[in-house]
C-alpha positions, 0 to 999 in steps of 0.5 A: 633502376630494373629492379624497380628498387632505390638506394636512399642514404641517410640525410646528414648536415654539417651545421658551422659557421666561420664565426667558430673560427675567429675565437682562439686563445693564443698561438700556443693553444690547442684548441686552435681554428686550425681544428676545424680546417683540418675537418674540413681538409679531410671531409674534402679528401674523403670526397664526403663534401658534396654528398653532405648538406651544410648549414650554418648555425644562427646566433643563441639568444639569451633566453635559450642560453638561460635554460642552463646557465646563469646570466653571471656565467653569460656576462663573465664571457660576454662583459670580458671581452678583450681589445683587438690583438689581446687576451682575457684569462677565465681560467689558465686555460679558457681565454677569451678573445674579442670575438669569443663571445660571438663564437659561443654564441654561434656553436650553441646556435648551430647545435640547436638549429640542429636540433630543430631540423632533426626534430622537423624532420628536415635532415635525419641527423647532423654533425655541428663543426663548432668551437669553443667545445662545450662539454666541460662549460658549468651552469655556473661557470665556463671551464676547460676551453668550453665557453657555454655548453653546446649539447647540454643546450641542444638537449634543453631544446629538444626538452623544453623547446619541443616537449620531448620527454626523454633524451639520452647524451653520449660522450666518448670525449678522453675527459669527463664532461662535468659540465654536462653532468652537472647541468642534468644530474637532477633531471630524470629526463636526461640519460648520460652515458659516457667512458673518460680517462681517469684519474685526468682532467677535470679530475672528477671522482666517478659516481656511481652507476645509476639509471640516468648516469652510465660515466665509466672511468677507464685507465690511461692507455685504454684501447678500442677493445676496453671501449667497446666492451664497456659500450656493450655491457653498460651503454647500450642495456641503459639506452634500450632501458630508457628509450630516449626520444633523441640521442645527443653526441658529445663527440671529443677525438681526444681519446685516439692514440695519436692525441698528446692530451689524451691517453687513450689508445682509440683509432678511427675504427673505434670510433665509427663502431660506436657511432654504429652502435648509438645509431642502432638505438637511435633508430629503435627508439628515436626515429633515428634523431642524432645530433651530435656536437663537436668536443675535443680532439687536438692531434689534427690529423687524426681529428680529421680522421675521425670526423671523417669516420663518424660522419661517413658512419652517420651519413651511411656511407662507410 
């Protein structure tokens, strides 16, 4: 170039793999495999396919799943695995299939492996295109169609596999990540900062506000200008104050207007706002380091969309 300046965009992977896709709970379940290939269908509508670098994830091993649940809550996925063509309930709403455990498996390894490669340097952030969805899954039991907890284990690698010290997880999923919050809620190395609609499933009750837990209750029907004002006055003074060294994304698109589970009111906008927003910390305080780790979002169109929005956000192609 004349100018003797390059243009170089962010380096961001997709972390999948289609183990994620054989998991499903019965036709009538919304956590569906069809939620990945409608991410799929519009990543390549966006023309973002070939401009993002894919990797597939490996198998977690016990080991690192062990860095937060218990080898009860392994074996009642792994030890319950149904027949072909049948279905075992864990709750009314968190099923098993006879691939379920391989799928888990593979979403937790892809969050981690995602984590390695930020934390190497290799890619400066990633969007793991994973199921079953995580952030409701409990140390102790797995809940809320979340099998094990993908971004509460990628945390754990970052902390205990790597040594870093502080890490911050940001949830913008409709639902309250319990399980999140309970896997860290002792653990002054860990930052969560989420909103949830509330009162609504897991029908937690809010707690107060404290250095290490910015979770913001917000009332149904909810639009972008609640959420970025609560991103604002709560997330944001919270971050800077604690200076993660990485920030893990639950990133749930179930809050958006089109979504029938959900309440909420956001669209693709909002979305990519915040993913401005956490990037900004990111680079002040981490180096950038993002990974961020797929959650809920049912409506498939506009779960398309707002995969589309985050990771063109990301990547610096918006």
């Amino acid at each position: 170039m004349a100018s003797g300046y390059k243009y170089y965009s962010m380096s961001t992977a997709i972390y999948s793999h289609p183990d994620c896709q054989r998991h499903e709970m019965g036709e009538w379940h919304p956590e569906c495999p069809g939620r990945l290939e409608a991410i799929e269908d519009q990543l390549i509508r966006a023309r973002l396919d070939g401009l993002l670098e894919r990797r597939q994830g490996p198998l977690a091993e016990i080991p690192a799943l062990l860095r937060n649940h218990s080898l009860e809550a392994i074996a009642a996925i792994r030890d319950n695995l149904p027949e072909a063509g049948a279905y075992y309930p864990i709750d009314g709403d968190t099923i098993l299939n006879q691939f379920s455990y391989q799928a888990a498996l593979r979403a937790a390894g892809c969050a981690m492996a995602a984590t390695d490669a930020v934390i190497a340097g290799e890619i400066d952030n990633a969007f793991c295109a994973i199921r079953p969805p995580g952030h409701h899954a409990r140390p102790d039991n797995a809940m809320g169609f979340c099998l094990f907890n993908n971004v509460a284990l990628a945390a754990l690698q970052a902390l205990d596999g790597h040594g870093l010290e502080r890490v911050a997880i940001v949830d913008f999923d409709v639902h309250h990540g319990n399980g999140t919050a309970e896997s860290f809620r002792d653990d002054a190395r860990v930052l969560m900062a989420s909103f949830y609609q509330h009162p609504f499933y897991p029908y937690c009750e809010p707690e107060p506000e404290t250095a290490n837990r910015v979770n913001i209750p917000v009332p149904a029907r909810s639009g972008g200008e609640v959420v970025r004002k609560l991103v604002l006055e709560h997330w944001l003074p919270a971050l800077h104050a604690f200076k993660p060294q990485m920030i893990f994304i639950s990133a749930g698109f179930d809050a958006h207007r089109e979504d029938d589970l959900g309440e909420m009111a956001l669209v693709e906008a909002d979305y990519a706002w915040m993913t401005r927003q956490i990037m900004a910390v990111a680079d002040e305080h981490c180096q950038g380091r993002i990974v961020s780790c797929l959650e809920g979002g049912y409506n498939l169109s506009a779960l398309g969309r707002s995969v589309v929005a985050h990771v063109k956000t990301l990547a610096q192609l918006d």
